[in-house]
mmCIF file of the N, C-alpha and C atoms, coordinates in Angstrom:
data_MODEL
# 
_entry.id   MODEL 
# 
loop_
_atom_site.group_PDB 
_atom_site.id 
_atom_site.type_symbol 
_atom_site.label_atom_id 
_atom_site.label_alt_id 
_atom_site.label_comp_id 
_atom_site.label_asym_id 
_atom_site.label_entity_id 
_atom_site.label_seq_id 
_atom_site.pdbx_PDB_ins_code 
_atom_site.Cartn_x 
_atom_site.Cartn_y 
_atom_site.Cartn_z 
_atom_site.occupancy 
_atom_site.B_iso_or_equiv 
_atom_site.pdbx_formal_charge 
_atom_site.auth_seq_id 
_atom_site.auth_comp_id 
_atom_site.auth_asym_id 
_atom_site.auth_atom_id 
_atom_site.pdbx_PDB_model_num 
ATOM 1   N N  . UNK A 1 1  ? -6.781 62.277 -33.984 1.00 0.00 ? 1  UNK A N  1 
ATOM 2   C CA . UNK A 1 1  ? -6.820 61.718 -35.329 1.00 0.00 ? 1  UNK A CA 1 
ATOM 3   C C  . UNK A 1 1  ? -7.647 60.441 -35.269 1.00 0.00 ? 1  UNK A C  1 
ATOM 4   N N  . UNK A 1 2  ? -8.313 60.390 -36.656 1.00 0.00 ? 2  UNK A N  1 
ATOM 5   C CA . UNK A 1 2  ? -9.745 59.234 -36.279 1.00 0.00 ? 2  UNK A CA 1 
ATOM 6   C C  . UNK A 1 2  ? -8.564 57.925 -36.535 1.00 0.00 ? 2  UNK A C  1 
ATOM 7   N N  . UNK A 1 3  ? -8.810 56.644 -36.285 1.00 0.00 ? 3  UNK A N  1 
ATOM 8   C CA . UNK A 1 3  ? -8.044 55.598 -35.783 1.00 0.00 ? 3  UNK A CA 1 
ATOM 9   C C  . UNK A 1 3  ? -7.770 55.111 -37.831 1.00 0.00 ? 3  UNK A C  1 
ATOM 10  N N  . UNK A 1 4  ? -8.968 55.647 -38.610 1.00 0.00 ? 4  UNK A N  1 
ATOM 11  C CA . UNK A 1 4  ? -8.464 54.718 -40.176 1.00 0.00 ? 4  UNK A CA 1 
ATOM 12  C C  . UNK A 1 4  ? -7.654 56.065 -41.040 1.00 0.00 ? 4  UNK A C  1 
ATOM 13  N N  . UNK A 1 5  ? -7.992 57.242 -40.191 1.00 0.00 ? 5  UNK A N  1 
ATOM 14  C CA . UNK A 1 5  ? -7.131 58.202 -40.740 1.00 0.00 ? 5  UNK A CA 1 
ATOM 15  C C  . UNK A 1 5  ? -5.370 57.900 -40.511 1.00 0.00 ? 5  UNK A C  1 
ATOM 16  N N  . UNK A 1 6  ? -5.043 57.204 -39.591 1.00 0.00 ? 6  UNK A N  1 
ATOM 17  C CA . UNK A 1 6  ? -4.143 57.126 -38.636 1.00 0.00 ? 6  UNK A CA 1 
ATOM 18  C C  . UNK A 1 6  ? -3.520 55.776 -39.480 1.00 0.00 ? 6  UNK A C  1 
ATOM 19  N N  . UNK A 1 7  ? -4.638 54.728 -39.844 1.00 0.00 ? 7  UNK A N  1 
ATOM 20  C CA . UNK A 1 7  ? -3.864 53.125 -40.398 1.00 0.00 ? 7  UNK A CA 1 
ATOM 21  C C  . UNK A 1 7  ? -3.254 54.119 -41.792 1.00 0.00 ? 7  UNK A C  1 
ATOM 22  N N  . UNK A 1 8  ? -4.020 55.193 -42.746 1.00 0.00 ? 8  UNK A N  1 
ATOM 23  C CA . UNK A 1 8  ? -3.878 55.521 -43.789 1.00 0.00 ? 8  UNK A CA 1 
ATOM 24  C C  . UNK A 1 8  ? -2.865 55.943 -43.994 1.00 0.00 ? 8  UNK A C  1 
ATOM 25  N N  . UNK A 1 9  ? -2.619 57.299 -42.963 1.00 0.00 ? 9  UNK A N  1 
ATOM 26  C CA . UNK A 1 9  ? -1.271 57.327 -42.957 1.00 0.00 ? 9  UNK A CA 1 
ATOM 27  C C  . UNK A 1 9  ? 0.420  56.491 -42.824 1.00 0.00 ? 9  UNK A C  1 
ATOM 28  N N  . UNK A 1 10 ? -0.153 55.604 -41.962 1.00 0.00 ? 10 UNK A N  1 
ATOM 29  C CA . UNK A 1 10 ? 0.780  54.519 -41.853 1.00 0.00 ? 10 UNK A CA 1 
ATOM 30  C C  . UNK A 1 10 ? 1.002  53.765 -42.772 1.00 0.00 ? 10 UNK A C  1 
ATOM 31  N N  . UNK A 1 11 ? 0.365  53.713 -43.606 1.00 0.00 ? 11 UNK A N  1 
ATOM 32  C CA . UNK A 1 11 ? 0.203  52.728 -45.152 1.00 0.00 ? 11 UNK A CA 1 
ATOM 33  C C  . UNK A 1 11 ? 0.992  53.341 -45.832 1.00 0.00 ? 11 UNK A C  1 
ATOM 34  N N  . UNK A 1 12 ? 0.322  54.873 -45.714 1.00 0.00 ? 12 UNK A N  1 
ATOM 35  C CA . UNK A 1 12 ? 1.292  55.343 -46.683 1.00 0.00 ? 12 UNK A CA 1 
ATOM 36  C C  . UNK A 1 12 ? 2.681  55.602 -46.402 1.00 0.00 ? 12 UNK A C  1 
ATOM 37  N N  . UNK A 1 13 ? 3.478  55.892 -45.466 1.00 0.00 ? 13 UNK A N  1 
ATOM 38  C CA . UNK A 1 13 ? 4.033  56.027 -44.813 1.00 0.00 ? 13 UNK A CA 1 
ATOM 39  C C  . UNK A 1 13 ? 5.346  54.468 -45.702 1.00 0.00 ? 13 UNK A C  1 
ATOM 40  N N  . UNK A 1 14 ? 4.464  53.782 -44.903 1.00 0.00 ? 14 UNK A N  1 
ATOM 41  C CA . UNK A 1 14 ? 4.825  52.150 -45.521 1.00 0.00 ? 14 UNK A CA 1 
ATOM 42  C C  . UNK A 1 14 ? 5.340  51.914 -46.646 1.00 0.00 ? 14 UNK A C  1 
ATOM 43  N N  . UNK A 1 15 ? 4.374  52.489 -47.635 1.00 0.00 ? 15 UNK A N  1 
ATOM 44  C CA . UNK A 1 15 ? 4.651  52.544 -49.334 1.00 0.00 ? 15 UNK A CA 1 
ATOM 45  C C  . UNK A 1 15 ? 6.059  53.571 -49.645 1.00 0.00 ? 15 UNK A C  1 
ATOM 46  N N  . UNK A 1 16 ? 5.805  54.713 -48.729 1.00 0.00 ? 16 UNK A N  1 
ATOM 47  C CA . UNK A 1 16 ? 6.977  55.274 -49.318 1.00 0.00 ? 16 UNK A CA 1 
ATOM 48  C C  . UNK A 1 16 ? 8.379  54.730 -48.774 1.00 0.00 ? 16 UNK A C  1 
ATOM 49  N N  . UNK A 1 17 ? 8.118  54.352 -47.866 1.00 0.00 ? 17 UNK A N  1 
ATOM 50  C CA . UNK A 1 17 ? 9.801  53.715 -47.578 1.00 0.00 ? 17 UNK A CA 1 
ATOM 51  C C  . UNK A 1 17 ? 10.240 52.224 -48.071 1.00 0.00 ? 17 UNK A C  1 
ATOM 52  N N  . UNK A 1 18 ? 9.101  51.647 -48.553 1.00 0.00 ? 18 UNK A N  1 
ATOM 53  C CA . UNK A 1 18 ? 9.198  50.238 -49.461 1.00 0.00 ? 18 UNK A CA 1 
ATOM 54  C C  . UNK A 1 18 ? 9.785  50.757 -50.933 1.00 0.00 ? 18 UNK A C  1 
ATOM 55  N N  . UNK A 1 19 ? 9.141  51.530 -51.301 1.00 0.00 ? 19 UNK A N  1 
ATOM 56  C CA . UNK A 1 19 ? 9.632  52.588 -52.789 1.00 0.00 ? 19 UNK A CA 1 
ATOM 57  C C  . UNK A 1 19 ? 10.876 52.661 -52.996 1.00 0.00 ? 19 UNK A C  1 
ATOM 58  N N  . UNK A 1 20 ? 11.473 53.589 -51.720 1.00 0.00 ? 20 UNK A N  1 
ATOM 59  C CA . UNK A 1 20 ? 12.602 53.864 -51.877 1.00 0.00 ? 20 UNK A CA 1 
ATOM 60  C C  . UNK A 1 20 ? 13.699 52.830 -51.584 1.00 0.00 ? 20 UNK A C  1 
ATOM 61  N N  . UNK A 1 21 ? 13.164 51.813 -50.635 1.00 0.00 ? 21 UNK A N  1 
ATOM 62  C CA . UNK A 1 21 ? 14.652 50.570 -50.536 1.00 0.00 ? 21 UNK A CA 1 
ATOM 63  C C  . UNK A 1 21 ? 14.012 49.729 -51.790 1.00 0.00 ? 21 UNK A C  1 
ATOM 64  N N  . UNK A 1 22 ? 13.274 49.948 -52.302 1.00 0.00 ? 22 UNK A N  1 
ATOM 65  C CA . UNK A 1 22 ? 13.400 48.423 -53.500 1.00 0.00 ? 22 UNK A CA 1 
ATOM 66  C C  . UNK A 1 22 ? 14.557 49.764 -54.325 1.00 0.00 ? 22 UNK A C  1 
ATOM 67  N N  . UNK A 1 23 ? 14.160 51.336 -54.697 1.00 0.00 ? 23 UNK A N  1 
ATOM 68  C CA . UNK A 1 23 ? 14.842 51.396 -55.614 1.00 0.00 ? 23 UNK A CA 1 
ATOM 69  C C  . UNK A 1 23 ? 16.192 51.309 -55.435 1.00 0.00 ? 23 UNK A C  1 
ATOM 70  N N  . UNK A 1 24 ? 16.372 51.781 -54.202 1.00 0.00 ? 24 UNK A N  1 
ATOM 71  C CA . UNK A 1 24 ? 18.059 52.346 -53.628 1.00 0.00 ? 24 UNK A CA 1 
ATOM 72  C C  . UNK A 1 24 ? 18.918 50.613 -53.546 1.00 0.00 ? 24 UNK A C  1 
ATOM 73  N N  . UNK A 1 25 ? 17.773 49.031 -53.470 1.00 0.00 ? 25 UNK A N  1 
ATOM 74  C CA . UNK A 1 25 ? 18.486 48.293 -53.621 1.00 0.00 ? 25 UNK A CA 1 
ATOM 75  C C  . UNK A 1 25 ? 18.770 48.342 -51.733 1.00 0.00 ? 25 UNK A C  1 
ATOM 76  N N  . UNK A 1 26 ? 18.291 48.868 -50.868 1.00 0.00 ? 26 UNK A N  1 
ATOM 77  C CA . UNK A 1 26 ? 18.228 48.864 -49.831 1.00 0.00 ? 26 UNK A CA 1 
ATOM 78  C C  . UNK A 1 26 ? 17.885 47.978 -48.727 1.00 0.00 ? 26 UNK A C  1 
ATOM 79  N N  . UNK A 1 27 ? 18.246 47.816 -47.622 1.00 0.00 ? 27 UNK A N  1 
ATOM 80  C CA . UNK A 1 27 ? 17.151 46.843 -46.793 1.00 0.00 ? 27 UNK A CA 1 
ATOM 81  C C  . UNK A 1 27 ? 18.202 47.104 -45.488 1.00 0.00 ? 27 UNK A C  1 
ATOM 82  N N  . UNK A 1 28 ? 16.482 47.195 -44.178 1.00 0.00 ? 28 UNK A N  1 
ATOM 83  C CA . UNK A 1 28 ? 16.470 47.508 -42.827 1.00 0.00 ? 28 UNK A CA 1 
ATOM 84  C C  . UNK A 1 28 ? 17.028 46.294 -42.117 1.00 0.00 ? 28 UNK A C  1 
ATOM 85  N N  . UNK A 1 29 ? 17.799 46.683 -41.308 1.00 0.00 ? 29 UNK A N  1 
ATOM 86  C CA . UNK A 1 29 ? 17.847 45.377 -40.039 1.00 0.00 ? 29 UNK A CA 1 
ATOM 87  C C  . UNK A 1 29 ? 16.539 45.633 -39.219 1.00 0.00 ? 29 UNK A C  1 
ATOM 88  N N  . UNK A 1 30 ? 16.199 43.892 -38.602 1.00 0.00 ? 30 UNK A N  1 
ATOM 89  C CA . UNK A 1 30 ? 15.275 43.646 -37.830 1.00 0.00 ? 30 UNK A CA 1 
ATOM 90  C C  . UNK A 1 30 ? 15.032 45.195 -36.721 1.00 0.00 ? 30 UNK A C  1 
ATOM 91  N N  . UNK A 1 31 ? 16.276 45.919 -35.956 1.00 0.00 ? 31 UNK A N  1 
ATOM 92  C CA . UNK A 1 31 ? 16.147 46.813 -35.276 1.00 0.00 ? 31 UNK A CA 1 
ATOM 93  C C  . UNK A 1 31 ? 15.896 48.403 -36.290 1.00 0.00 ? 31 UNK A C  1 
ATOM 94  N N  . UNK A 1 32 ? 15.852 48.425 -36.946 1.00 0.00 ? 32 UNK A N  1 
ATOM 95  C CA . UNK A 1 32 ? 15.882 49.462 -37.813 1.00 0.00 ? 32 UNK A CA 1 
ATOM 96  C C  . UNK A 1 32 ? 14.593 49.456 -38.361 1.00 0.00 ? 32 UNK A C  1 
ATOM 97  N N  . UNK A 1 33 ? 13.789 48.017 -38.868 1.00 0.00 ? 33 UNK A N  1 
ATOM 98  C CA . UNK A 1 33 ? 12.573 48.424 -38.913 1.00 0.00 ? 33 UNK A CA 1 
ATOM 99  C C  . UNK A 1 33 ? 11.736 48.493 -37.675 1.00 0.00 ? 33 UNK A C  1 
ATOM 100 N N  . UNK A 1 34 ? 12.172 47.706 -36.434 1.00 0.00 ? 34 UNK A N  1 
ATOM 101 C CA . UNK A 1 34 ? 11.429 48.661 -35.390 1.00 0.00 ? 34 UNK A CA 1 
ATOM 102 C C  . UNK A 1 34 ? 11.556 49.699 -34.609 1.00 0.00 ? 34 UNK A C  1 
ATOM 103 N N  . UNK A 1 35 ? 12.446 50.130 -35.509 1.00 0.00 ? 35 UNK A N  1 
ATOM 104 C CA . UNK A 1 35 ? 12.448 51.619 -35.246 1.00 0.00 ? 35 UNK A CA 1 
ATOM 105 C C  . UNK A 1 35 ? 11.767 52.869 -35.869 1.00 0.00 ? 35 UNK A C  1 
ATOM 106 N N  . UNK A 1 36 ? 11.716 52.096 -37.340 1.00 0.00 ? 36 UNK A N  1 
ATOM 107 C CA . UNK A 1 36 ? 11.006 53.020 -38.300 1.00 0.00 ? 36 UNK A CA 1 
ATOM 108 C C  . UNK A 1 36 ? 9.491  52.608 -37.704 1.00 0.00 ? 36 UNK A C  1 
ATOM 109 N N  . UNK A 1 37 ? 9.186  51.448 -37.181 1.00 0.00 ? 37 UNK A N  1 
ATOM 110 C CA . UNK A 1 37 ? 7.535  50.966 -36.612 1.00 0.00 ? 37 UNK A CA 1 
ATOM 111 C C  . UNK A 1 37 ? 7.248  51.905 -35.670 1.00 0.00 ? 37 UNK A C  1 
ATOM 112 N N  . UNK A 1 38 ? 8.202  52.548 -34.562 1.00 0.00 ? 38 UNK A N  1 
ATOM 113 C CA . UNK A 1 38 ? 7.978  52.819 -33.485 1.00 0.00 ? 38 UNK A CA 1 
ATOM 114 C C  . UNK A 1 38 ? 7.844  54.693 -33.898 1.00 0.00 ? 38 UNK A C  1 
ATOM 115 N N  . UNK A 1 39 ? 8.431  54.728 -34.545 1.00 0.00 ? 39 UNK A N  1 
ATOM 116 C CA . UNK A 1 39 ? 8.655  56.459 -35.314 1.00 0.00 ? 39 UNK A CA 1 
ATOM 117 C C  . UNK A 1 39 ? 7.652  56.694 -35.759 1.00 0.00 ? 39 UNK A C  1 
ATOM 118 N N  . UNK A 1 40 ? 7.059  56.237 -36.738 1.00 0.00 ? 40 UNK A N  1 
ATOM 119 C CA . UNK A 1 40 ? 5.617  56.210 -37.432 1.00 0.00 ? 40 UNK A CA 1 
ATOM 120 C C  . UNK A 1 40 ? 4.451  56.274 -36.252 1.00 0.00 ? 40 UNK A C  1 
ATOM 121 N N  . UNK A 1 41 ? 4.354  55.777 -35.578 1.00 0.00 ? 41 UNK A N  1 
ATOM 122 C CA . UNK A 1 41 ? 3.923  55.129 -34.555 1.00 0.00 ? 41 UNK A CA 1 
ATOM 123 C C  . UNK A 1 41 ? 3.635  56.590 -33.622 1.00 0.00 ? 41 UNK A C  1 
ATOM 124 N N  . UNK A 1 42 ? 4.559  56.927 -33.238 1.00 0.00 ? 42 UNK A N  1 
ATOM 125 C CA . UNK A 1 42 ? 5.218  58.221 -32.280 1.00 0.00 ? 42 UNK A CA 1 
ATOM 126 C C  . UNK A 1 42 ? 4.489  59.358 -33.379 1.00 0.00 ? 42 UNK A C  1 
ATOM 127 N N  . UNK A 1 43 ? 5.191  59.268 -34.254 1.00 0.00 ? 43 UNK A N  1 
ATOM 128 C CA . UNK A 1 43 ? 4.358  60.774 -35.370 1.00 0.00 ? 43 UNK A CA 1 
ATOM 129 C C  . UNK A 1 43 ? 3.377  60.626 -35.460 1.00 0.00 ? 43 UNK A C  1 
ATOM 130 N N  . UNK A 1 44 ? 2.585  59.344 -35.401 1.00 0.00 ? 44 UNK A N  1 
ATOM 131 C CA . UNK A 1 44 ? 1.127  59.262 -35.482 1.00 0.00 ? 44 UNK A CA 1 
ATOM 132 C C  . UNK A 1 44 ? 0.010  60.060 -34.167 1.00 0.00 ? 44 UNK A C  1 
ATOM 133 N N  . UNK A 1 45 ? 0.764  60.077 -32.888 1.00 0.00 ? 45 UNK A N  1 
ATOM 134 C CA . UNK A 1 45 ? 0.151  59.835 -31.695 1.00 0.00 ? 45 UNK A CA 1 
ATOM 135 C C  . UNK A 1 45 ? 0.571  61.662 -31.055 1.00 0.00 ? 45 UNK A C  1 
ATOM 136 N N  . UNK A 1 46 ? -0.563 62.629 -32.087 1.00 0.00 ? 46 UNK A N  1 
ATOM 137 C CA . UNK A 1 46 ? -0.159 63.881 -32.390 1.00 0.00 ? 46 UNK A CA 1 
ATOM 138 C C  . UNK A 1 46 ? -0.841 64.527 -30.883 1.00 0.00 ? 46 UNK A C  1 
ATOM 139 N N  . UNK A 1 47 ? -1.361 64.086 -29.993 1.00 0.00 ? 47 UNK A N  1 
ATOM 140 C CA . UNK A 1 47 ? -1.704 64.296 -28.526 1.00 0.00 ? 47 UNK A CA 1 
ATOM 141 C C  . UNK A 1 47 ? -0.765 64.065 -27.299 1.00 0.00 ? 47 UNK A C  1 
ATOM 142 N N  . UNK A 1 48 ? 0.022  63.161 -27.638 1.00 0.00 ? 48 UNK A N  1 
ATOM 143 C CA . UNK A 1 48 ? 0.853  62.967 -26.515 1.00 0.00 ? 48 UNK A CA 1 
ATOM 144 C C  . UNK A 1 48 ? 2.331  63.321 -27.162 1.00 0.00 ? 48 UNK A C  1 
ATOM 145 N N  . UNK A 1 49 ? 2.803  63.312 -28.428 1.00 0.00 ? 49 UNK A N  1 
ATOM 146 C CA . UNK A 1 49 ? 4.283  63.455 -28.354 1.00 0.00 ? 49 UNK A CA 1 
ATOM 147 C C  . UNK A 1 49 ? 4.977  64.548 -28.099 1.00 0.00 ? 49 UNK A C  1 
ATOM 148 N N  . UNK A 1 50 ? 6.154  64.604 -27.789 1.00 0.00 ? 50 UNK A N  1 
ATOM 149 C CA . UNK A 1 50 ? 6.958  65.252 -27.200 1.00 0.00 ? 50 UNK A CA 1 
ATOM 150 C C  . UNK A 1 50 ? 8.319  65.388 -27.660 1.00 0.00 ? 50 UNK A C  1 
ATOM 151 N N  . UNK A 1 51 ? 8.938  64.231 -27.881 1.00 0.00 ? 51 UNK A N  1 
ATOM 152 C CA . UNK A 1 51 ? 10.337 64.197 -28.232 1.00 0.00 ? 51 UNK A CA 1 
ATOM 153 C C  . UNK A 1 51 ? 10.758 62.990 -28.308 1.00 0.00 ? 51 UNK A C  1 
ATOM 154 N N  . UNK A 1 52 ? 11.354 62.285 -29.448 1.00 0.00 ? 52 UNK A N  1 
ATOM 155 C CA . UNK A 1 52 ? 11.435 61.065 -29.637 1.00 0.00 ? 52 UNK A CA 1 
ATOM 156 C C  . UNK A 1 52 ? 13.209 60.810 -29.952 1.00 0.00 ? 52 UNK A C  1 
ATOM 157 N N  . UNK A 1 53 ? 13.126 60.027 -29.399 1.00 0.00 ? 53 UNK A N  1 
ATOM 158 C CA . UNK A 1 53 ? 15.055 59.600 -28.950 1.00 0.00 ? 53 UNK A CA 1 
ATOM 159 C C  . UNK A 1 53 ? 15.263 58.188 -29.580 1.00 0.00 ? 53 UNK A C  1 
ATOM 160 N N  . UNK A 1 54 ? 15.925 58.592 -30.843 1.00 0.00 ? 54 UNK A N  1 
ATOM 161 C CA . UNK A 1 54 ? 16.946 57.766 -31.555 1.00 0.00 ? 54 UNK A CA 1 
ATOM 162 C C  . UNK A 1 54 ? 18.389 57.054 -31.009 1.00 0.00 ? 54 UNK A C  1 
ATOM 163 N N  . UNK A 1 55 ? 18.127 56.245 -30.059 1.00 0.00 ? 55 UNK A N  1 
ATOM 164 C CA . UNK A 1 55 ? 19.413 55.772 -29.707 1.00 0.00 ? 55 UNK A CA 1 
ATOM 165 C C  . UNK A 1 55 ? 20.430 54.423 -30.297 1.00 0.00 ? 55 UNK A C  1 
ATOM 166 N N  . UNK A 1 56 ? 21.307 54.145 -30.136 1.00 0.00 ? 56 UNK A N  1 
ATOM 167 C CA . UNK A 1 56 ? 22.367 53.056 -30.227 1.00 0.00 ? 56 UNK A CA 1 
ATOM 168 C C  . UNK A 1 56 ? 23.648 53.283 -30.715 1.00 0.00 ? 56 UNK A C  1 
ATOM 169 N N  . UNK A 1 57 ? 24.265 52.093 -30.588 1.00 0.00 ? 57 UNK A N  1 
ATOM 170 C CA . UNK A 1 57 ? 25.780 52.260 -31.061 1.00 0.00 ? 57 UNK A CA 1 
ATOM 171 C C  . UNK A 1 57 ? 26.419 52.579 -32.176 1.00 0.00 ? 57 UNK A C  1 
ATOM 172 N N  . UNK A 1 58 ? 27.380 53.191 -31.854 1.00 0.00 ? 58 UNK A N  1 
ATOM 173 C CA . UNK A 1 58 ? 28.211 53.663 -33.255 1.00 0.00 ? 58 UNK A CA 1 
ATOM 174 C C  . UNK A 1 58 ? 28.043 52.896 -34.355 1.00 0.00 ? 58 UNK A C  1 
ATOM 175 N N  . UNK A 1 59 ? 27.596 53.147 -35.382 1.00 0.00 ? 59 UNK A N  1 
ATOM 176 C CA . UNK A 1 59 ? 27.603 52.271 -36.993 1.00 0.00 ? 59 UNK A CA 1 
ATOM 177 C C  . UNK A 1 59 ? 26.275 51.272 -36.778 1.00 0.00 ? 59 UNK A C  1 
ATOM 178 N N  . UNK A 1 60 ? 25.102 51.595 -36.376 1.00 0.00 ? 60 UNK A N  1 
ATOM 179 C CA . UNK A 1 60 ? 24.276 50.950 -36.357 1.00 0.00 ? 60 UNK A CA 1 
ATOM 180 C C  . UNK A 1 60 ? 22.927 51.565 -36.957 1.00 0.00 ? 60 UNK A C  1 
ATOM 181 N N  . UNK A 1 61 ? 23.227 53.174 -37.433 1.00 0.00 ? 61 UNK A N  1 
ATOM 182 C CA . UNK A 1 61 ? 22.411 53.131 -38.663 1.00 0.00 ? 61 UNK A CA 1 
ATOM 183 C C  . UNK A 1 61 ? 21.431 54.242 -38.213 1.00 0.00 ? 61 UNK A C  1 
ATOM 184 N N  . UNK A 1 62 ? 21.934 54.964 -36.688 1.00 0.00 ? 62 UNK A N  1 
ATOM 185 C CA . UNK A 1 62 ? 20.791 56.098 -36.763 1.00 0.00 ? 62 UNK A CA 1 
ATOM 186 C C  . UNK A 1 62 ? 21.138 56.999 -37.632 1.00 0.00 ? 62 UNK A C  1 
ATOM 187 N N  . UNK A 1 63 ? 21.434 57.398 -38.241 1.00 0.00 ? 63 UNK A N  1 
ATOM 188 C CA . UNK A 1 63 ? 21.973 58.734 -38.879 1.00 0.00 ? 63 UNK A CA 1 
ATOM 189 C C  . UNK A 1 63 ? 21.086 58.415 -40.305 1.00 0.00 ? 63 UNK A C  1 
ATOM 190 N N  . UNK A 1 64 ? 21.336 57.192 -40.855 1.00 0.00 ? 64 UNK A N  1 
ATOM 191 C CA . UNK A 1 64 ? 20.474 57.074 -41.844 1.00 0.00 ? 64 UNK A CA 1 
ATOM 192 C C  . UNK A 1 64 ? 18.740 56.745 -41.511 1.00 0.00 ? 64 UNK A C  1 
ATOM 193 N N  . UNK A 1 65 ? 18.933 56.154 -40.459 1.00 0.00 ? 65 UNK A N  1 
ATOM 194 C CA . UNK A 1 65 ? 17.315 55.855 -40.017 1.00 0.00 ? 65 UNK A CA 1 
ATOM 195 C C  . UNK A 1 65 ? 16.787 57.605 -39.884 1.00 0.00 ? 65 UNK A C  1 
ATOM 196 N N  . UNK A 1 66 ? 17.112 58.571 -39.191 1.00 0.00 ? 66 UNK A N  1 
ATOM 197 C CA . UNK A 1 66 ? 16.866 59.645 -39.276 1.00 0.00 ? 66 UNK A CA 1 
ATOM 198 C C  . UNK A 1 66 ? 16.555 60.635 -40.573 1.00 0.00 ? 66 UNK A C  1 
ATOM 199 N N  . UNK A 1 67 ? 17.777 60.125 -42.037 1.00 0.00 ? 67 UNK A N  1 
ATOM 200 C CA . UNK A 1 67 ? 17.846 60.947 -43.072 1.00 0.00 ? 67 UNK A CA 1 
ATOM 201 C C  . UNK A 1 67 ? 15.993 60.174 -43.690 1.00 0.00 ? 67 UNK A C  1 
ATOM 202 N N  . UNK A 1 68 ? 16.105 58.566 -43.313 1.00 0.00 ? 68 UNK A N  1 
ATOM 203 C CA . UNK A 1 68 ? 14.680 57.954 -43.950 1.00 0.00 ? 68 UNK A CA 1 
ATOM 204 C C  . UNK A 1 68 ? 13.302 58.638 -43.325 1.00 0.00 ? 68 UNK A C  1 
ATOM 205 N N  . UNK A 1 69 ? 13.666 59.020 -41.418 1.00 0.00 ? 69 UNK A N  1 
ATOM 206 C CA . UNK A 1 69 ? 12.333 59.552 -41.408 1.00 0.00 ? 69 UNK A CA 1 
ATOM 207 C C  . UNK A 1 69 ? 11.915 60.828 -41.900 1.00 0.00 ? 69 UNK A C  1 
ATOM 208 N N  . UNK A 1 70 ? 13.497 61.560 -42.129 1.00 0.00 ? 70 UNK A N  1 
ATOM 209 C CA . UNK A 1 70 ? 12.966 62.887 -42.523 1.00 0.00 ? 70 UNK A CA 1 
ATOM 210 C C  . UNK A 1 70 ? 12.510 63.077 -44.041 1.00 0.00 ? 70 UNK A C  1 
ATOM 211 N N  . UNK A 1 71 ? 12.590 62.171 -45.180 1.00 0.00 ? 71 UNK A N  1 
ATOM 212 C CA . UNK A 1 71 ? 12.860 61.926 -46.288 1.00 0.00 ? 71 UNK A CA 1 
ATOM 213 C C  . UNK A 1 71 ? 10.931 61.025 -46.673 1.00 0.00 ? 71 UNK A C  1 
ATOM 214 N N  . UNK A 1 72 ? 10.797 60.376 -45.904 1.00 0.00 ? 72 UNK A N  1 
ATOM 215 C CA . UNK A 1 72 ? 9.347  60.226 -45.458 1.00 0.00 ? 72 UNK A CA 1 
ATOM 216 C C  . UNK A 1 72 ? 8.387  60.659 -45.229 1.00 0.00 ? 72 UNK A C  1 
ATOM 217 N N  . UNK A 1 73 ? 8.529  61.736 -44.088 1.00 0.00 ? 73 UNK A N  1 
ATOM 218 C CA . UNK A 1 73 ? 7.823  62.632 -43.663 1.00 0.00 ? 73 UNK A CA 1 
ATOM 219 C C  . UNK A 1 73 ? 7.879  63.763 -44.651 1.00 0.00 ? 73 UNK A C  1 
ATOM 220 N N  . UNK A 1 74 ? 8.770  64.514 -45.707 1.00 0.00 ? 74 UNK A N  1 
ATOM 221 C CA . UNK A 1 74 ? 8.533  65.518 -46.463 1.00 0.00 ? 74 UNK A CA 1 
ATOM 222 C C  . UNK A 1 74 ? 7.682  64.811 -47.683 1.00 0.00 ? 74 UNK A C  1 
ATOM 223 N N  . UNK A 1 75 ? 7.993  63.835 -48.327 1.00 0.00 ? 75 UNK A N  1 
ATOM 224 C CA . UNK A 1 75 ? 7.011  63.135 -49.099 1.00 0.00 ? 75 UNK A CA 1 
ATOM 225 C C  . UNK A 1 75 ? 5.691  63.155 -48.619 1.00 0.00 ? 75 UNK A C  1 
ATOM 226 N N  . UNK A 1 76 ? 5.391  62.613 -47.183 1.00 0.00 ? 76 UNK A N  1 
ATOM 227 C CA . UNK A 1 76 ? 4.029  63.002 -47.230 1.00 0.00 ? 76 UNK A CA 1 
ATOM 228 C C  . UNK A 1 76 ? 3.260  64.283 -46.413 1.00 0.00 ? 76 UNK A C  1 
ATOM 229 N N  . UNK A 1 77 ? 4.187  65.031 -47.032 1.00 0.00 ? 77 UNK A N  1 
ATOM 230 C CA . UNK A 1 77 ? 3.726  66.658 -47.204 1.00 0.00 ? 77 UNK A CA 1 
ATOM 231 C C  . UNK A 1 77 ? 3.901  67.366 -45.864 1.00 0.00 ? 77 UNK A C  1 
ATOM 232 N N  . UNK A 1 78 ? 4.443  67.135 -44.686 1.00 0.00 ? 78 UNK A N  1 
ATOM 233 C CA . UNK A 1 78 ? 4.772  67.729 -43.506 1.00 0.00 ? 78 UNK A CA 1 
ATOM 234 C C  . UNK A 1 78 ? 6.211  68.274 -43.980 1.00 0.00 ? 78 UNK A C  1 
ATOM 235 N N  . UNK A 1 79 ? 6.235  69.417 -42.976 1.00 0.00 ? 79 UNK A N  1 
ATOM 236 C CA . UNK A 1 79 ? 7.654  70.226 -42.710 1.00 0.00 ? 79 UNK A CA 1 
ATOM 237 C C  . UNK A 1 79 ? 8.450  69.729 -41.690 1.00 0.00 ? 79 UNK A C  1 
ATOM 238 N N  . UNK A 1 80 ? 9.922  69.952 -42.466 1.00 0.00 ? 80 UNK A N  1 
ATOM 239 C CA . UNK A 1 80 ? 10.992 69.258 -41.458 1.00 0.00 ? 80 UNK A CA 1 
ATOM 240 C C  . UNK A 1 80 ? 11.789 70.097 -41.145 1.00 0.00 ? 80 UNK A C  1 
ATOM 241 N N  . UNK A 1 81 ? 12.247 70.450 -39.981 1.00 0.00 ? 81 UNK A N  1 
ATOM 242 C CA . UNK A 1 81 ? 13.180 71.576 -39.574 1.00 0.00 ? 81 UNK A CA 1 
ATOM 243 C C  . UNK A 1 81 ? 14.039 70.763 -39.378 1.00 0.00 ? 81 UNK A C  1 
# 
């Protein structure tokens, strides 16, 4: 993927999850948005990935960080199994 195809997506990417926490009244902890940085990041890098591991402690928000990437990623038009 060419490197401004790659910022584009990430922009957009950006916009849609800004969208949805202004509407939902929402907002990431410091670790949650680098997680959503590092996810984007990982989906971007369509040569090397493999399998990407959501970890931490009970009540710290993977379950929803997961429902946001999958909720992200169908917005901008990929399939989610």
């Amino acid at each position: 993927m060419n490197h401004l195809f790659a910022e584009s997506m990430a922009s957009l990417a950006e916009r849609i999850v800004q969208n949805l926490l202004e509407r939902e009244t929402l907002t990431l902890t410091a670790d949650q948005e680098n997680a959503l940085e590092e996810f984007f990041r990982f989906q971007d890098n369509r040569f090397t990935r493999s399998v990407y591991l959501l970890r931490g402690a009970a009540g710290t928000g993977k379950t929803f960080m997961i429902r946001l990437f999958t909720w992200t990623l169908l917005r901008m038009g990929y399939k989610v199994a």
